[in-house]
C-alpha positions, 0 to 999 in steps of 0.5 A: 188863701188855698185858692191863691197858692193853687192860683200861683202855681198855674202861673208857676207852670206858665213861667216855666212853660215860657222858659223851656220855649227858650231853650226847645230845639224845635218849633215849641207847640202852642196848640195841640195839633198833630204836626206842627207846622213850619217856621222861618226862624226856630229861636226867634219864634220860641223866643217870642212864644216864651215871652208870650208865655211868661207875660201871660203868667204875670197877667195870670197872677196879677188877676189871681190877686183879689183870690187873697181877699176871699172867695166869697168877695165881690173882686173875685168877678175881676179874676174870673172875667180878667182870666177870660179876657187875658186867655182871648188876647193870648189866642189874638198875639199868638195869632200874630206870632204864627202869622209871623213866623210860619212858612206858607206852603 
């Protein structure tokens, strides 16, 4: 039970990550880099990178779901190989985003 609740509350902080990209101001950073680079459309990319965000949390605690059963259950493979793949495909849509969104130099 203790592992799930951990589980939720790293969705938790997903979702909220998701709804601060909403409302940034600037460019929301994605990965950790000196300076971000340009975009054409400050909203329109926070808003894509919010929503990313926030399907990835749902992802990430639909997987933590087989965590309620037990550790030691044989689901739990699911958690661990589901959260390795969703965090791939992040990196693959966030790719798409950027590649929409970034002004070449």
């Amino acid at each position: 039970m203790w592992a799930f609740i951990v589980w939720s509350m790293i969705s938790a902080f997903f979702i909220v990550l998701g709804v601060v990209c909403f409302f940034y101001k600037k460019p929301m950073y994605f990965w950790t880099v000196k300076e971000m680079y340009r975009v054409r459309d400050i909203k329109k990319y926070n808003v894509a990178l919010g929503k990313l965000w926030i399907g990835f949390a749902i992802v990430l605690e639909l997987l933590g779901l087989p965590l309620l059963l037990g550790q030691n259950m044989p689901w739990v493979i699911l958690t661990l190989l589901g959260t390795a793949w969703s965090a791939i495909i992040l990196m693959v849509l966030y790719s798409k985003i950027e590649k929409k969104y970034r002004i070449k130099e």
